[in-house]
N, C-alpha and C positions, 0 to 999 in steps of 0.2 A: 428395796423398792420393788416394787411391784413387777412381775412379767406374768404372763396367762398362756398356758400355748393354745390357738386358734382353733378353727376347724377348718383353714385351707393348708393347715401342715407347717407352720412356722410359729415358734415364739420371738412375742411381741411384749417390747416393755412400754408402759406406761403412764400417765401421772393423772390424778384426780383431783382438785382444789376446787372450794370452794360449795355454795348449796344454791337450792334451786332447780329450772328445769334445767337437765343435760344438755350441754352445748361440744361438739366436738371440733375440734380444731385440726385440719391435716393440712403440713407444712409442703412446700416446695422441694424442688430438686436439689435431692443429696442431703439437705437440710434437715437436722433429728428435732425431735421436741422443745429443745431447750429457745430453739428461735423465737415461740411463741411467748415468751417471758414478760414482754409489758401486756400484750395483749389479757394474759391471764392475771396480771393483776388487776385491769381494770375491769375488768369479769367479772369476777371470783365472788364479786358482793350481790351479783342479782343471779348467777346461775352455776350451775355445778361444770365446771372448765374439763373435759378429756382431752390431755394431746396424747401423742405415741411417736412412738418411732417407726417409720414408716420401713418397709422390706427394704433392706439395703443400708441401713442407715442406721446408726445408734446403737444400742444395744439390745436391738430386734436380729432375725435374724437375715444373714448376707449372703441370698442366693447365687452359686458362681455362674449356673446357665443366663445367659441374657433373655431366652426366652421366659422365665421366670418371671419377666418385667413388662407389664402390659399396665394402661390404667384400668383396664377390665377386672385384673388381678388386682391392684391396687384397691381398689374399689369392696372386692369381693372380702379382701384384709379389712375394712374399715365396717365392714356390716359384720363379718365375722368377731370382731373386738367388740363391737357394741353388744351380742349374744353372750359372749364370755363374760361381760362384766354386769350382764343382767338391765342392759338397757334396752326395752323394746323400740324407743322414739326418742328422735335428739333434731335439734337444730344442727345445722352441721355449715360451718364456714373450713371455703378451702381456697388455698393461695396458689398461684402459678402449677405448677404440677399436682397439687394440693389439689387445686380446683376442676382439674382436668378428674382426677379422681374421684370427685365430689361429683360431678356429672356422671359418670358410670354411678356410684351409689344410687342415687337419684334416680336412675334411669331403671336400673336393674332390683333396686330394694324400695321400692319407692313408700313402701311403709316403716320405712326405719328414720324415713326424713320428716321432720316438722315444718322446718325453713332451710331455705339455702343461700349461702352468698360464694359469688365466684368470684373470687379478685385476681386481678393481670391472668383473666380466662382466656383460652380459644378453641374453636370448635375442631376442626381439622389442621393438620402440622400440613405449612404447603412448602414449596420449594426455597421460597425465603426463610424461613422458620427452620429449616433441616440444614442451610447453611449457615445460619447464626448456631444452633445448636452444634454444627462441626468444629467451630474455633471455640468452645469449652471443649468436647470430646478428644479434640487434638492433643492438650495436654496431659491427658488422662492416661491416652495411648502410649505416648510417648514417656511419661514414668515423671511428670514434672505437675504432683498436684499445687504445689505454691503458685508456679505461673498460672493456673487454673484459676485460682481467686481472685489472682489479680488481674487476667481476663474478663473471669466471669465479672467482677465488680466494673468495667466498664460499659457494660451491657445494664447490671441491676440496678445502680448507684447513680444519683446526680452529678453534674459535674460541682455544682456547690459542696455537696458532700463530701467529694473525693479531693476538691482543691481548699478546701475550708477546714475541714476537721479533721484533720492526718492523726489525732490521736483517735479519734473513733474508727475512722478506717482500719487502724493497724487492731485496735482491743478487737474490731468485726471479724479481721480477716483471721488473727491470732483466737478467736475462737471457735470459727469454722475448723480450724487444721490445726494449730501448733500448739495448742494451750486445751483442746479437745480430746479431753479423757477417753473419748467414744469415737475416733476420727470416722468420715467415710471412708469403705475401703473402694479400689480400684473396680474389681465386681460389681460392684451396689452402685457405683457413679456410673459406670459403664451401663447399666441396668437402668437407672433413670431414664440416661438419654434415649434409650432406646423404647424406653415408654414415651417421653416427649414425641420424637420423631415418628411413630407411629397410631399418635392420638387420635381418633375420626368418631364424634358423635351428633354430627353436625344436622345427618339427616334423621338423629334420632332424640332432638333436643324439645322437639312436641309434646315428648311422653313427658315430661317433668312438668308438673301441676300447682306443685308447690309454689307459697312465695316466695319472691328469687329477686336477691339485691343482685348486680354486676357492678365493679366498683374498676375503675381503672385509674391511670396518674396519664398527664397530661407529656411527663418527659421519662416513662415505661418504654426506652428502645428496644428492650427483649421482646416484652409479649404489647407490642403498639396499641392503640385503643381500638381502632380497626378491627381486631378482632374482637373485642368485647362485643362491641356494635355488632357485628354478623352473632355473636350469642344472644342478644341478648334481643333479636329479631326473629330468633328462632327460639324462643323458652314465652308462651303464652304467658303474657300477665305481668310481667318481668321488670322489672326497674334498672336506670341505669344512672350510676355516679361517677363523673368523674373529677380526679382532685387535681388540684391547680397550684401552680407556685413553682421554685426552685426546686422545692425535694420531692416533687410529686413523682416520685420515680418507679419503678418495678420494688423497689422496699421502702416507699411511700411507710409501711406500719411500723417501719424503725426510724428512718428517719424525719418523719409528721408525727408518730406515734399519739401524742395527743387528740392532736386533728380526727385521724383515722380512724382510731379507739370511739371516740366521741360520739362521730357519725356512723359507725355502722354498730353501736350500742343502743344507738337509738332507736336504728331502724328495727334492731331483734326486738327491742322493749315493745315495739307496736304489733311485733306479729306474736307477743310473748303470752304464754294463754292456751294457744294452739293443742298441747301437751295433755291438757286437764278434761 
């Protein structure tokens, strides 16, 4: 399968599916390619789907410095990939960290972008945000990635989901870590957080021009709606969704996945053209 090495010094592996205009897809924290899996099938028939494996994750590569790990950097990975694989312009959807990085691209390439959507976004990590991010990093530190899932998934996950589907829960958490060919390594999760907790683009979300979905869930205790809302007050022009129900949660596109897929395919179909 595919890897490319970059021009910020890292090889990066990644997946293509699909024809149409390029649409790239960058996932959340610690989170490799393979998350994106319903999303690129329902894709895949109007546009050409890129995911990757973000630095740190997958079988890209796992910088051990934590300074390594900016969304700046992130960012700079995701326009660098697009170069490599001879894309000059791409729609670009990005999810929780995904999305944070998706605002540097934006911000810093902003010719590489056609359309934008930032789902479970926020502009600046403030002091509530750096201590919900401490109880994941807690287990990281400590050498116990398992309790890490199972952390993390009461922050990402609904309570319907976690008390309802015990066998989805366990196939999610069993292919984050233990059924994951590709696991995250300690570095690379350590590297996230440290991209999370030092995210700030808040005073510079004006530069983004582009059309720009924000998409939030209504029971998203990680990244709250709140902050979508201060994004999506500072990106001119900018649209704002958000989804409602039991599983509207921080992975609202796996557990709605229909719903999700549906409405933010839609909204790409309207801005879809842009390219040509």
């Amino acid at each position: 399968m595919p890897h490319t090495t970059i021009a910020t010094g890292i090889e990066m592996y990644y997946e293509v599916e699909g024809s149409g205009e390029p649409l790239l897809l960058i996932m959340g924290t610690n989170a490799d390619h393979t998350t994106w899996e319903s999303q690129v099938e329902a894709y895949q028939d109007t546009y050409t789907v890129i995911t990757y494996d973000a630095r740190g994750t997958g079988q890209s590569t796992h910088p051990e410095d934590r300074d390594e790990y900016s969304m700046r950097i992130l960012g700079d990975d995701a326009a660098a990939l697009l170069d490599a694989i001879g894309v000059e312009r791409a729609h670009i959807s990005g999810l929780s960290l995904g999305s944070a990085t998706a605002q540097e691209l934006a911000i810093n390439h902003p010719d590489k972008v056609a359309t934008l959507q930032l789902h479970c976004t926020w502009g600046k990590s403030d002091e509530w945000f750096n201590r919900m991010i401490d109880t994941n990093e807690f287990c990281i530190t400590h050498d116990d990635p398992e309790m890490y899932i199972r952390t993390a998934l009461l922050w990402v996950a609904s309570p319907a989901f976690i008390n309802d589907q015990p066998d989805d829960v366990e196939a999610f958490e069993r292919g984050f870590l233990l059924d994951n060919p590709h696991p995250p390594s300690k570095h690379g999760m350590l590297g996230h957080f440290h991209a999370d907790k030092t995210h700030d683009t808040l005073d510079r979300l004006h530069l983004i021009t582009v059309p720009t979905l924000i998409t939030s869930g209504e029971a998203d205790w990680q990244v709250p709606t709140r902050y979508g809302l201060e994004v999506q007050g500072r990106i001119p022009g900018s649209t704002m969704h958000v989804f409602t129900g039991p599983h509207s949660s921080h992975i609202a596109f796996h557990e709605m996945a229909d719903e999700w897929n549906t409405f933010t395919k839609a909204w790409l179909n309207r801005h879809s053209g842009t390219l040509s």
